[in-house]
N, C-alpha and C positions, 0 to 999 in steps of 0.2 A: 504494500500500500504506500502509496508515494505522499509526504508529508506535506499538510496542508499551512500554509505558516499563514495564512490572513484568508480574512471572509469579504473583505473590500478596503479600498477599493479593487477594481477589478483591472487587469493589466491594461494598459494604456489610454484607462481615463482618468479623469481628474476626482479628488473626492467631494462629495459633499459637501456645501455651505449654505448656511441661514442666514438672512439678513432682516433688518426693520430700517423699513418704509414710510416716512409719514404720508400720508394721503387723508388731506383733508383735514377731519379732525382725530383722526383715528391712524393705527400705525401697523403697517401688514407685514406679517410678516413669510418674509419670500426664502425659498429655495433656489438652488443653483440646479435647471436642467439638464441634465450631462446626457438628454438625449438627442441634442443638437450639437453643431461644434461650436458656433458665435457665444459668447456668454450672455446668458439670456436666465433670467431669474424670475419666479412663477409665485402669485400671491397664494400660500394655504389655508389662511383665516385674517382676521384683523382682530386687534385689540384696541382698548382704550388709554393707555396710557406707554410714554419711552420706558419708564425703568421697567413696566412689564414685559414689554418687547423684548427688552434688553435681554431681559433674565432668559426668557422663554430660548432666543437666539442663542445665547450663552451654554445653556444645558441643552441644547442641540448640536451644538458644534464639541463639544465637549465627547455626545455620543460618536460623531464623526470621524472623530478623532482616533478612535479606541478601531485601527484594522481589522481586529476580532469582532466586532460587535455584529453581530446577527440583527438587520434592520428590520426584517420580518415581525423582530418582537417587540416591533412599536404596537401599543392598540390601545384601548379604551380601558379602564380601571378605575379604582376606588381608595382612596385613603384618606383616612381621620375625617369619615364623615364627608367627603368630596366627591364628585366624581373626576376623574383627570385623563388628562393622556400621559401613556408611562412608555417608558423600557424595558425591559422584567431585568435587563443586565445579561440577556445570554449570549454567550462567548462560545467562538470555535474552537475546539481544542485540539485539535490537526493529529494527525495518526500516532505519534509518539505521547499520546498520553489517555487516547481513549481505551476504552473498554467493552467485553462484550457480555451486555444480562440475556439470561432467558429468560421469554413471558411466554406463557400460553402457548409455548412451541414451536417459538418464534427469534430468533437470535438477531438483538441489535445490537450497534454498536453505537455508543455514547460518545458523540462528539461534539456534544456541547455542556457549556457549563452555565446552569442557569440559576433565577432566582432561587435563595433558601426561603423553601417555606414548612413549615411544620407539618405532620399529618401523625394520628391517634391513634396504636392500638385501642380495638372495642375495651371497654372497661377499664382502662389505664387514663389519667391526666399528663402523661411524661409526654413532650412529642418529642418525635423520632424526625430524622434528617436523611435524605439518599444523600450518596455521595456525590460529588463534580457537580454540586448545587450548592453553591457557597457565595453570587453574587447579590448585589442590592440591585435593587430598582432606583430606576432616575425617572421621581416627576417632571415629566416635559412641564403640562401646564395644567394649572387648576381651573375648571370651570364656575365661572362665577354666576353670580345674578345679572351683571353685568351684558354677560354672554346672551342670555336670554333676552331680556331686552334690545339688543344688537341682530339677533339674529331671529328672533321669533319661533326659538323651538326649544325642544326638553332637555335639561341638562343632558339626558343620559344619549337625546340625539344628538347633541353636539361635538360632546367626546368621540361618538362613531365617525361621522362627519367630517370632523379636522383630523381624529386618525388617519381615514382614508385618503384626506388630503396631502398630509405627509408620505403615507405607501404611496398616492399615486407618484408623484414626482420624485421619490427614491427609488421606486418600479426596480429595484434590479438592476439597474445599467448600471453602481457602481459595485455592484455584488461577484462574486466569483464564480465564475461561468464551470470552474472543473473541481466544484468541490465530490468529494466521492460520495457514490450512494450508497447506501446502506447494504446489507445481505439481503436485510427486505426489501426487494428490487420493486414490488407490486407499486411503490409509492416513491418516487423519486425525486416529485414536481421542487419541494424543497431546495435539492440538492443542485438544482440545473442554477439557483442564484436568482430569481426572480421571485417581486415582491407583486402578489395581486389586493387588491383591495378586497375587506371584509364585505359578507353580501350586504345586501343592501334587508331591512325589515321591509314587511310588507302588511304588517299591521299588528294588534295584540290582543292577549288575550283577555276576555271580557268576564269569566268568571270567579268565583273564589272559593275557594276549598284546602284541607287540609291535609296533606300527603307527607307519606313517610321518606326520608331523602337517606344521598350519602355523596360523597362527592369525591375525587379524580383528579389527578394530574400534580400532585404536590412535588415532582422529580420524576416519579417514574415514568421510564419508556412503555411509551401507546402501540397498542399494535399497528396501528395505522397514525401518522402523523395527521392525516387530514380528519376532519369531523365527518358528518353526513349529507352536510351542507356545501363540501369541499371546501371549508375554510378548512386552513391550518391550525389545529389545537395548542393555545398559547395560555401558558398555564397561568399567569394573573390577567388575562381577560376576563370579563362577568359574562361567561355565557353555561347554557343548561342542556343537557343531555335526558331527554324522554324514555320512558320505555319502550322497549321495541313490542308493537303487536298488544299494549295498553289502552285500553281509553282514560286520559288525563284530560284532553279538553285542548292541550296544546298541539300548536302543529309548529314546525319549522319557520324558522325566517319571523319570528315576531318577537314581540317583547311582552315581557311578564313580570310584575312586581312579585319577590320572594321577600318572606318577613320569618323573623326567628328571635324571641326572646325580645319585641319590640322593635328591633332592626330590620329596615325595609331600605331594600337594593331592586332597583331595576336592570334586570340581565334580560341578554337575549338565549333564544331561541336556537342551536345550532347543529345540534348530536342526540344521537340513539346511545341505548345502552342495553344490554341484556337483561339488567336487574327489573323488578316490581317499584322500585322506588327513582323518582326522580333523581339525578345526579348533578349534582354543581361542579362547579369548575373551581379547583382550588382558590382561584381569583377570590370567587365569588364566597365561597365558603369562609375564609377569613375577612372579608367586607362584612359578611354581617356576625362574626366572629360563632360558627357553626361549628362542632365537633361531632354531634352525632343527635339522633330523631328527626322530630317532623316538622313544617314549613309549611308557611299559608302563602299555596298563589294567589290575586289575585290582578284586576284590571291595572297598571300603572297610572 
């Protein structure tokens, strides 16, 4: 296996840069599109204020910076009661230092190092940690009141929204075109270096009810990288895995407020699971600080 020493840029383009714009009254903040050659910079959202901009610019270029950094795990997320746009922190870890687990009969190999997040044995309060999971997440940007008023929509669609706006114009062009694929060949899309935008929702779900949960993705390798929705499963994104062949009420591609212990998160809609009980995405699971029982969906 030939050693992967960076995840981007990608050989013979330039890397990545954020910048703020004033326009107007308001101050945009633009990307560098490396899918041209002229330098030519693409507005991804605007804010209210320079030192915000600043900041937001600041802790983008920062991720840039980091050749490792796996840009795919920019997406939508939750902390201290926010919703935001994050990094989870996952890093390449190129052939001299990964590893190979078995799942379910399945041999991957571990080539990245991602956010640490805890997960429970049943009946234990200790949490346990996989290994080559040991980075932090970098708040891009916190969604304000602000945000909403500016743009007339829900916090939790804004966060998707200026995600997507960030993937689309990092798209892969400075990502590494020959990173290797895994042994599980079935799913490769990751490994080719391109970033696609999260789907888009197409509505929510309207009822409320109380169901038994459990939740996924705290470190460990998925047999399949992609969800059911073919997005990519990004372990602190808020999205929710249904039962397979269940009537819950949810269907794919929507949004669903989940509540647990008075904490209510709006996640989306994205993946099947084999289980009777809904599954969170560890994202989601520590957003409304979950370890184990049942969860009331209802309408957002």
């Amino acid at each position: 296996m030939a050693e992967i020493t960076k995840r981007q840029p990608r050989e013979g383009t330039r890397s990545n840069h954020a910048k703020a714009v004033l326009s107007g009254s308001r101050y945009n903040i633009q990307l560098l599109d490396l899918s041209v050659q002229t330098e030519t910079y693409k507005t991804v959202f605007s804010v209210e204020s320079r030192d915000r901009a600043n900041t937001i610019c600041t802790r983008l270029n920062s991720i840039f910076s980091n050749s490792k950094a796996d840009l795919d795990f920019i997406t939508p997320g939750y902390s201290n009661g926010y919703y935001v746009i994050l990094w989870s922190g996952t890093t390449w870890l190129g052939s001299k230092t990964y590893t190979e687990t078995m799942e379910n009969g399945i041999t991957h190999e571990d080539l990245y190092r991602g956010c640490k997040l805890p997960y429970y044995i049943e009946g234990s309060n200790e949490p346990q940690y996989y290994p080559y999971r040991n980075n932090t997440a970098t708040n891009i940007v916190t969604i304000t009141d602000a945000d909403v008023s500016s743009t007339g929509l829900k916090k939790w669609e804004i966060a998707l929204e200026w995600a997507n706006n960030i993937r689309n114009i990092v798209n892969g062009w400075n990502c590494s075109k020959t990173g290797t694929v895994p042994l599980d060949k079935a799913v490769p899309i990751h490994h080719e270096g391109r970033i696609y935008k999260l789907a888009k929702m197409k509505g929510s779900y309207s009822g409320n009810r109380v169901v038994s949960a459990t939740y996924y993705g705290a470190g460990e390798r998925q047999p399949k990288i992609t969800t059911a929705n073919n997005d990519i499963f990004h372990t602190l994104d808020l999205t929710v895995a249904i039962p397979k062949g269940v009537t819950t009420g949810l269907v794919q591609n929507t949004w669903v407020k989940v509540t647990y212990n008075g904490t209510s998160v709006v996640a989306r809609v994205t993946d099947e699971c084999g289980e009777a009980n809904l599954d969170l995405s560890s994202g989601l699971a520590n957003a409304l600080g979950y370890k184990s029982g049942k969860v009331t969906i209802s309408a957002p």
